[in-house]
Each structure stands twice: as C-alpha cells, then as structure tokens.
C-alpha positions as CSV (number, residue, x, y, z in Angstrom):
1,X,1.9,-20.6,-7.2
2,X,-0.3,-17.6,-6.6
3,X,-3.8,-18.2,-7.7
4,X,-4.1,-16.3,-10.6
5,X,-0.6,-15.9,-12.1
6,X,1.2,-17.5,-14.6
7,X,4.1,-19.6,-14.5
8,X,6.2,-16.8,-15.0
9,X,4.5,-14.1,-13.0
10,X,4.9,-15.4,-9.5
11,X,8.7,-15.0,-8.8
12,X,8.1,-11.2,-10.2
13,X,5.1,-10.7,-8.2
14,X,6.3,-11.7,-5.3
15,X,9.4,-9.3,-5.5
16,X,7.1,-6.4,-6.1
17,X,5.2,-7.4,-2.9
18,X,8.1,-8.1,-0.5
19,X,10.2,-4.6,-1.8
20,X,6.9,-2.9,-1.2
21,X,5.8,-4.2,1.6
22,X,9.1,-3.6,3.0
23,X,9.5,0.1,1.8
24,X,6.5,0.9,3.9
25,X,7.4,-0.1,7.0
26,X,10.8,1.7,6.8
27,X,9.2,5.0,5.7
28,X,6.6,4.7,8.5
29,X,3.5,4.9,5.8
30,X,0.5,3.9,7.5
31,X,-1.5,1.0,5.6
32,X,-4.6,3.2,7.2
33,X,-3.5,6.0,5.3
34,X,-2.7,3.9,1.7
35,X,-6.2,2.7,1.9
36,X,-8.1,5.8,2.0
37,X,-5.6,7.1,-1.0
38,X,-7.1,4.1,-3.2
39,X,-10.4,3.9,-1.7
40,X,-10.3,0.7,-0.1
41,X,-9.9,-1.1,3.6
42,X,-6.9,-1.1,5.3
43,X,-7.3,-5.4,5.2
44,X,-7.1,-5.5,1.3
45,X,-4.0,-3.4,1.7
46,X,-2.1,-5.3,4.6
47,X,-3.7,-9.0,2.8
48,X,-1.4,-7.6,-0.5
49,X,1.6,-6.8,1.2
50,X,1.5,-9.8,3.3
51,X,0.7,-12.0,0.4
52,X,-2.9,-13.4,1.8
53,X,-4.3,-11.7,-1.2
54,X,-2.5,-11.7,-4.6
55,X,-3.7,-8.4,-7.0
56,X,-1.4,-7.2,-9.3
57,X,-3.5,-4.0,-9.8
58,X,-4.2,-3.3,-6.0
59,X,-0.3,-3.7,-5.7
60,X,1.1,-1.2,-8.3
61,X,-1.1,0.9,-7.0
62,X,0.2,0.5,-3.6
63,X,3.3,1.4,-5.1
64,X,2.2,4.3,-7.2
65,X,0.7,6.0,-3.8
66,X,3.5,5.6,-2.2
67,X,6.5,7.2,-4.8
68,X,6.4,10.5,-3.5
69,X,6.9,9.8,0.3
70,X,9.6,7.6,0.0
71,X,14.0,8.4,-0.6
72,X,14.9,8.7,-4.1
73,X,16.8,5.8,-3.4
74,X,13.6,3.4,-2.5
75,X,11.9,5.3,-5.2
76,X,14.1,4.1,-7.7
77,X,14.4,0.6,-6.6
78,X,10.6,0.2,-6.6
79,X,10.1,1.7,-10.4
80,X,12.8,-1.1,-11.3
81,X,10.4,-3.3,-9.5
82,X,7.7,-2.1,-11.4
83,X,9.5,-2.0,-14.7
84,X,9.3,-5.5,-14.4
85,X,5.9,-6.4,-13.2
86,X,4.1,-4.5,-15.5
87,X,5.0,-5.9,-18.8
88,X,4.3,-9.5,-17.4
89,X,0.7,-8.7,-15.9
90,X,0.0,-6.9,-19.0
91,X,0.7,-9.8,-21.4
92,X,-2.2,-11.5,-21.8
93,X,-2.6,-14.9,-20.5
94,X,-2.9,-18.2,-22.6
C-alpha cells in the first residue's frame, strides 16, 4: 500500500498516476517543463508519475497543468480520473 493512503485510496491513486503519467508521454509534455509550471524539480515530478513518490496534491496538480495541452479526449478521461481522486483524498482519514 502507498505510504500514506488509506485502504481505499491506493487502487484510485494509482489510476490517477498511471493515466497521467501516461497522457504525458503521448502529448510529448516535458516533465522539465511541468516542473517549472508548479515550482518544483523535475525529480519530484518524474518520482510521482513513476510512483517513487506518492503525493496526491503534487499529482492533481500535475494534472491540472497539463488540461489545456492535451485532446479533449485525454482531457476528459483525466477529469473522470480526477472526479474520483479528489473526493477520497479529501475525506479525512481515521
């Protein structure tokens, strides 16, 4: 389970991560280029995508930067993605 996460988080998560990560390298997006947009290094952005890292926050924003250089098509996929991560990081953990 990813450190961090609940039970019910990880599966979730994990889809997030893989559609995004996967997104990216089919629209050519430089991680280089994602990391100056949020202000951070270019290894906290490749460590999210490929999972060494697990951050929820770092991640929709990943996915929030990316939105308008992507199809409408991946653009839609990933906001259903994102429909369903946010309700589950949001809800507090017990």
């Amino acid at each position: 389970m990813a450190r961090g996460l609940t039970p019910s988080q990880p599966a979730v998560y994990n889809a997030l991560r893989t559609l995004t990560a996967q997104i990216i390298r089919r629209a050519a997006i430089p991680e280089r280029v994602v990391a100056q947009e949020l202000g951070v290094t270019q290894g906290m952005i490749s460590g999210t995508l490929n999972g060494r890292m697990t951050s929820a926050v770092t991640l929709m924003e990943i996915a929030r930067v990316i939105m308008s250089a992507i199809s409408p098509d991946d653009q839609r996929a990933l906001q259903e993605e994102l429909d369903h991560v946010v309700p589950l990081i949001r809800k507090p953990r017990r």
